[in-house]
C-alpha positions, 0 to 999 in steps of 0.5 A: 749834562752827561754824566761823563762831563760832570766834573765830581767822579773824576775829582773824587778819583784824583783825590782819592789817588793824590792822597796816597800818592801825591805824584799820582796825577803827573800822568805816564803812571801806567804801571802802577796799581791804581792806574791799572783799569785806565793805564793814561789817566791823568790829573788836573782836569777840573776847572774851578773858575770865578769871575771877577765881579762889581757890587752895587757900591762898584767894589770888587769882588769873586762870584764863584762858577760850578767846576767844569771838566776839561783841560789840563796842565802841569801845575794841576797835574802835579798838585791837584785840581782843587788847588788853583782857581782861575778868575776871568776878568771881563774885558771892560775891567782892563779898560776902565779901572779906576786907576792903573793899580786898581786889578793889581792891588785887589789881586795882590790880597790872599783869597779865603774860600771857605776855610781855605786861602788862595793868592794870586800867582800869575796873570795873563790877558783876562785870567789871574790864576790863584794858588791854595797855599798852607796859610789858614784863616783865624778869627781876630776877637778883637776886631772881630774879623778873619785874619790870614795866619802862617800855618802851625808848625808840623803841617802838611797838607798843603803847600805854601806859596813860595814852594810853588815858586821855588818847584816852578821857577827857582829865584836862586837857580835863575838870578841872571833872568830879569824878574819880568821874564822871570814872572812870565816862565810861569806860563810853562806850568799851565800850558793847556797840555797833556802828558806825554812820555817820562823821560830819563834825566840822561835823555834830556840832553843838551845841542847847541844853537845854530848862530848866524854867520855874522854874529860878532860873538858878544853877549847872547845872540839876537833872536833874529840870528839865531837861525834854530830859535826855539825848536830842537830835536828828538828821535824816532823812539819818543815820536813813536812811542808818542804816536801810541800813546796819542791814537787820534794822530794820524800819523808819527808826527815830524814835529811836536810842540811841548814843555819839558823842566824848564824848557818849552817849544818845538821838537822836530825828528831827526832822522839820521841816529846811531841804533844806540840814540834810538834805543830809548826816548831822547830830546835834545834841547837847545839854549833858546828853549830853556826857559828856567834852570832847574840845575846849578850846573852849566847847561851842556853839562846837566839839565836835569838831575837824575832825582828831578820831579818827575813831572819835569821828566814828562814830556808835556804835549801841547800840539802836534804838527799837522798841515792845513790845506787850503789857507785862509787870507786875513784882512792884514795880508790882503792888505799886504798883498794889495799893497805890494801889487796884488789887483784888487780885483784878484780877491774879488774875483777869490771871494766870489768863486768862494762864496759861490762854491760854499752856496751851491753845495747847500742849494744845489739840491734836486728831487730828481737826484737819488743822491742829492740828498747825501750831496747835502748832508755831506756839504752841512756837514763840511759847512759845520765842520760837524764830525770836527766838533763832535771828535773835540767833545768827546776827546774833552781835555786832549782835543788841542794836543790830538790836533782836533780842535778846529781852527777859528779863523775868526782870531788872527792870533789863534795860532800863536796862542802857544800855551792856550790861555788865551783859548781857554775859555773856548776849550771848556765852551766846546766840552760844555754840555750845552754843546752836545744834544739834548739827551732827552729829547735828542736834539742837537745844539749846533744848527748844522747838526740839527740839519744832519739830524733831520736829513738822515732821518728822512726829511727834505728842505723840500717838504719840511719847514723847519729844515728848510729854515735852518738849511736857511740859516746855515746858508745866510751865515756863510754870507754873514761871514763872508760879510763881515770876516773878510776870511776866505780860502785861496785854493793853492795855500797851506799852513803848518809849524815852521822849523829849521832845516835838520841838515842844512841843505836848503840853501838862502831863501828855501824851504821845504813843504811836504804833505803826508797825503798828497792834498795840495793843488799845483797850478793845473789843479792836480794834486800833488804832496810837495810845493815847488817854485816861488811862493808867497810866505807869511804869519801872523801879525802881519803889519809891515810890509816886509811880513810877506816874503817871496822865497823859493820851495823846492824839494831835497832828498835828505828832507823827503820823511819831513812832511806837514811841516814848512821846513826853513834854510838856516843860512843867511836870509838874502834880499837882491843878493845882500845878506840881511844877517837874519833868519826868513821867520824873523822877516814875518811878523818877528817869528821863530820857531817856537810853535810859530805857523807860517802861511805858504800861497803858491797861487800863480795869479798871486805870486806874479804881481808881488813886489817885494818890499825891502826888509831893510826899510820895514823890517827893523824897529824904527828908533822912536818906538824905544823913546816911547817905551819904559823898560823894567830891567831888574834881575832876580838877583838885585830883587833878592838883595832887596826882599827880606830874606825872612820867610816868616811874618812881615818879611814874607808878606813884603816878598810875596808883593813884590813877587805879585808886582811882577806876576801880575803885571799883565794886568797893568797896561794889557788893553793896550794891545789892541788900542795900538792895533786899531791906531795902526789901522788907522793910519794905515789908512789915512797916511798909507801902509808904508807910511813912516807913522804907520810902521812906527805904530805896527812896532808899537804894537808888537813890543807892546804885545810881547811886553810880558816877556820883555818888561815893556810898557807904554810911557803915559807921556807918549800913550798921552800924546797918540790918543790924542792923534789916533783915538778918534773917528772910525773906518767906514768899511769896518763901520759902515753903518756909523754916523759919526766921525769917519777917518779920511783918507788923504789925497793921492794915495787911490783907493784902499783895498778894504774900501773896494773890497768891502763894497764889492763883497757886500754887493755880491753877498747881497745878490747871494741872499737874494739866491737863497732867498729864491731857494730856501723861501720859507714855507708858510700857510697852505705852502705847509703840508701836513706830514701824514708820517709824523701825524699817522701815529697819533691820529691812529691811537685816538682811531683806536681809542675811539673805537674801544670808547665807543664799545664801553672801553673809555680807559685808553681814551682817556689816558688819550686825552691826558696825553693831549691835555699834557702836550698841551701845558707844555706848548703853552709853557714854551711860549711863555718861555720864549716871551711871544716868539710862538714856540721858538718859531718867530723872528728874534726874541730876548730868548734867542739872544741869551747865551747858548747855555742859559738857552739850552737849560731852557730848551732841556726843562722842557724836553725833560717835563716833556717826556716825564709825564703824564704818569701812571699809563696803562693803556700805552706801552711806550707813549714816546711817538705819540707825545711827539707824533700829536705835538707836532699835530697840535703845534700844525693846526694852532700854529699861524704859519702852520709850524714852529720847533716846538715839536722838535725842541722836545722830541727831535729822536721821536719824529726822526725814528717816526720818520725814518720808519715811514720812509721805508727800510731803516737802520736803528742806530747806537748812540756809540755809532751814530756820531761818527758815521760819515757818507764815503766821498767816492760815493758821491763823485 
């Protein structure tokens, strides 16, 4: 691991500044002494993890991971690192407990870690979060077992629960919150973010909402009728002070999602101040964004108080707007789109062009062509999304917030991840070490890198077996994705936040989308930076058929600096000239704007055969799902009035479970989610998408899916009674492969898009294997030849060593021959290691089926043993080539196939410089240099 991943001098820095100024890890402490050689460190980037473990009696129990460096939020910030630990929960945990208490009450039990004590604060999909409280740990004599004990009085050095409770989310400040929504605003505290710019409590200030004409004004407004729902406002001053403290953005952003007190969600520039309102950084905050009320006084009056923490003061930023061109379809909108009119044969037809695209850029390669080896290089690197992925590692712990995370088009829900909780894993997983090269022997990780690695040193799929093979493999697996995603780009599409329009000039169903750099493509394929006419918009979950809506893009002066955003009218969404009293987010997958993306297709052939459905029958919650679900509505002030007041003993522990019951509800009923998800799939079909049953389900899916927030569960009677109808049977396009029990369709409703889809994309992937296949056939045998280049280097030391031999100088022979000998022992090792697979170099093993980091530890013992031997040479001044150049000669003569990755796996930077040399004028490169180096688009036009 490189020393900059390593989590230990950059946990000692934060404890050593914590213990002499305890807010010294909130970040925005530039200009304070101990911030002075890195004026924008910040805290809380250790991770302590543990997982959630059975034992061979199946009681449950913590293992431990090693800390890792990596992301950060508020919680850790302001307290430190080594005070919270984050338990993973495997996902069969959730499905099978024992009984529906089970996790819960394991989890309500305070933890000792050594001489500390931890308790569970919150949970969320398969993470519990874990707090040091101040309690410490003593010994019973009697029964002679470790008992938890509040703290002697006078001590300091911790915290205890309730004070993390009461800084986060105070019970009295908030009585009016029901306890459900109470326990979920503890997500706010550990949003994957980083600090921004501090504030003064006079900028924060308050705006109101804009409210839906046909509001009745009784109560709070519905959040489909509030036509600003989560997104207020801030001046240029913040976003540009924002942009200097964020150097990977490209640009002053028009809108940026954040947490600030008790308030979370978009802020969107406002372009029209006064020079007064643009002196210092201000927000204003709206009602629907705060979330918690850190402030007795009434909202408009006072936010936060001038004495507040300063870590409410600081602007956390979690993500910036950016616009990202083209979209990709998701199998819930193609089958909208199908549904509603779209030919199926449409995304045959987009499929095809796409997967034919993607290929020829990897196969399309020509000896003849001086440039098609550059041509190459640059579409692995595209394929990979390589200088991406590079950006992310190095930027470790701001990646998200630098908008430099890549987009998994694997998970439909990623974008609305807002906190990144649910990514948390693959955050660190992008930071881990086993991601970046083997600093030995100078071998990538990922397979796409590996392919750059090799052709920018000189080496061609043409000649060099091993390339060619993994050239093979990056081009099978965008036929594995095609196969079995169903994710593919449509060439006039973006996606980008959503926010309500500034000024009200859009009028009913309009919207704005500007791109700062001219990427788009309008119907003539030219590119342009602004979207006019019908277009097709949606998100995700995209379930019902009124998620996708037809609206009209159009461009405004006022809104001209408004750009990588989807600008929304706030008027009354329309449907045939009728109002639906609603805003156009609402209409998709029950949006707002929040952090919400939104998709915007203007493809002629897609735009044209969309019917649209009728909102008024799909998008409103039928009233079955509500007699099917259980509702917990106490408030915080009727928990109060029945929790002991006490904070000592009995009565404190009675109150912290109680608080747990709510904290920890996540944990009850989560695997529900996407039970409701597959059922609806289900009957989508079986009965059809706009079946009553179908619709019914979708609903049930959604409240279920914001039931943390809202304080729904399933009734056991009714989750009873849909098992019974939906558990069993299996869609054969998902499975094609099961032998069992297949839904079928009923009569009369035609073939279902993913039926037709699913063979026509397997029969067109199929014909596409055999092109590669043609292309990229492996080399074998006397296909192999010997790369004098990689050989030249030893093959000449042992002509020399000979020679010296034989006038009576046998030294450098023999160092020759221990060389060998050493070469050798650890060729034999990594067949032993890869149990058969020769080297690395054969078909499918249990080596390449264990996880990337236990493959990698492998693969680096290796290079490591590789290069530290043999000792004491005298003969030799640097015997790095010829170690590499004679593995390779070894590994070409033993070998069956005349090859395999041995050679590469432990000395990848040796063959590569070797090679380089031999092609002719080369360029030694920095490690600081290399990674970011990319071929000029222009020059390859």
């Amino acid at each position: 691991m490189f020393l900059s991943q390593l989590p230990w001098g950059e946990l000692d820095k934060e404890e050593t500044i914590l213990r002499d100024h305890p807010l010294g890890g909130i970040g925005c402490n530039q200009h304070e002494e101990f911030c002075r050689d890195d004026p924008d460190w910040y805290g809380g980037r250790v991770h302590f993890i543990a997982r959630l473990q059975r034992d061979s009696e199946n009681r449950l129990g913590l293992e431990l991971d090693r800390p890792v460096l990596g992301t950060s939020n508020r919680f850790a910030r302001r307290f430190g690192s080594r005070r919270f630990i984050r338990v993973r929960i495997p996902q069969d945990f959730l499905m099978h407990s024992k009984s529906e208490d089970e996790l819960l009450n394991y989890f309500k039990r305070p933890f000792v870690v050594g001489s500390a004590v931890f308790r569970a604060f919150y949970a969320k999909e398969s993470n519990v979060f874990l707090f040091r409280t101040n309690e410490e740990v003593v010994r019973d004599p009697k029964a002679e077992n470790l008992r938890v004990v509040q703290p002697a009085p006078g001590s300091l050095a911790e915290h205890s629960y309730m004070y993390l409770i009461e800084w986060h989310n105070s019970l009295k400040l908030n009585s009016e919150q029901t306890m459900v929504k109470w326990a979920a605003r503890f997500a706010l505290g550990l949003s994957n973010s980083v600090p921004g710019v501090r504030l003064r409590a006079a900028n924060v200030r308050y705006a109101d909402d804009i409210i839906c004409d046909a509001f009745n004004g009784v109560g709070k407004p519905p959040s489909n009728m509030q036509m600003t729902d989560g997104c207020g406002f801030a001046n240029r001053a913040l976003t540009r002070a924002l942009e200097a403290k964020f150097p990977h953005w490209r640009e002053e952003p028009t809108a940026f999602q954040t947490r600030i007190g008790g308030a979370k969600g978009l802020q969107c520039v406002y372009h029209d101040l006064t020079p007064a309102e643009e002196e210092e950084p201000i927000v204003w905050l709206r009602p629907s964004q705060i979330k918690i009320k850190h402030s007795a006084h009434a909202l408009p009056d006072c936010i936060l108080h001038e004495d507040a923490d300063p870590a409410l003061l600081t602007i956390d930023v979690l993500r910036t707007s950016r616009m990202n061109t083209p979209a990709r379809l998701a199998i819930e909108t193609i089958t909208n789109l199908a549904e509603n009119g779209v030919p199926y044969s449409y995304f045959v037809s987009l499929f095809k062009m796409r997967l034919e695209e993607r290929l020829d850029r990897l196969l399309a390669f020509d000896d003849g062509d001086p440039k098609s080896m550059l041509r190459l290089w640059n579409a692995i690197a595209r394929e990979g999304a390589v200088i991406n992925a590079r950006m992310t590692r190095e930027a470790a712990g701001i990646a998200r917030a630098a908008g430099l995370t890549s987009r998994d088009y694997e998970d439909e829900l990623e974008d609305e991840d807002e906190d990144g909780l649910d990514g948390l894993d693959k955050a660190l997983r992008e930071q881990s070490s086993a991601w970046w090269e083997d600093p030995i022997s100078g071998c990538p990780s990922g397979l796409e890198e590996t392919c750059l690695t090799m052709l920018d040193a000189g080496f061609t799929p043409q000649t060099c077996p091993v390339l060619r093979a993994k050239l093979m493999e990056v081009a099978k697996k965008v036929v594995t994705t095609f196969r079995t995603r169903y994710r593919t780009a449509v060439p006039m599409s973006c996606s980008a936040f959503i926010v309500p329009d500034p000024y009200g000039v859009l009028g009913p169903n309009e919207i704005h989308v500007k791109c700062s750099r001219g990427e788009f493509l309008d119907h003539k394929g030219r590119q342009t930076d602004i979207v006019l006419g019908d277009v097709l918009v949606t998100r995700h979950p995209c379930k019902v058929p009124s998620d996708v809506q037809k609206v009209k893009a159009v461009f405004h002066e006022k809104l001209r600096h408004y750009h990588n955003v989807i600008v929304v009218s706030t008027k009354n969404h329309l449907y045939r000239g009728k109002q639906l009293d609603r805003h156009l987010a609402s209409l998709t997958g029950g949006g707002d704007y929040d952090g919400d993306t939104m998709e915007v297709f203007w493809d002629p052939d897609l735009v044209r055969y969309f019917k649209e459905p009728d909102p008024r029958k799909f998008a409103v919650e039928p009233p079955r799902v509500q007699e099917c679900l259980v509702k917990n509505t106490e408030t915080v002030a009727s928990f109060l009035s029945r929790v002991p007041t006490s904070d000592a003993g009995e009565g404190m522990e009675y109150k912290i479970s109680a608080m747990q019951d709510y904290l920890l509800g996540a944990l009850k009923g989560s695997a529900y989610v996407s039970t409701y998800s597959i059922w609806w799939e289900k009957s989508t079909y079986k009965l059809g998408y706009s079946h009553d049953e179908t619709i019914f389900l979708a609903y049930m899916f959604c409240a279920i899916l914001d039931g943390s927030k809202t304080g729904v569960t399933v009734d056991p009677a009714a989750f009873k009674e849909h098992k019974a109808k939906w558990a069993s049977g299996r869609l054969n396009w998902k499975d094609p492969d099961y032998d069992g029990m297949l839904v079928k369709r009923e009569s009369g409703l035609g073939k279902f898009i993913m039926d037709a889809l699913s063979s026509q994309v397997h029969s067109i992937c199929e014909k596409e294997r055999v092109r590669i296949d043609a292309h990229l056939g492996p080399l074998e045998g006397s296909a192999v030849k010997l790369d004098e280049d990689l050989a030249r280097p030893y093959l000449l030391a042992k002509q020399h060593a000979q020679s010296l031999r034989d006038e009576g100088q046998p030294a450098k022979w023999d160092e020759l021959r221990r060389i060998e000998r050493h070469v050798e022992g650890i060729y034999a090792k990594a067949l032993g290691a890869k149990n058969g697979s020769a080297a690395g170099g054969g078909t499918k093993s249990p080596f390449t089926e264990m996880p990337i980091e236990k493959r990698q530890d492998i693969l680096r013992e290796q290079s490591k043993e590789f290069h530290a031997g043999p000792a004491d040479l005298r003969c030799f001044d640097d015997p790095t080539a010829i170690k590499a150049s004679y593995a390779y000669y070894y590994d070409y003569g033993r070998h069956k196939r005349r090859w395999s990755r041995f050679p590469w796996n432990v000395a990848m930077r040796a063959l590569c410089e070797i090679k380089a040399k031999a092609c002719g004028s080369s360029k030694t490169l920095s490690g600081e240099f290399y990674p970011w180096m990319a071929i000029s688009p222009i020059y390859l036009r």
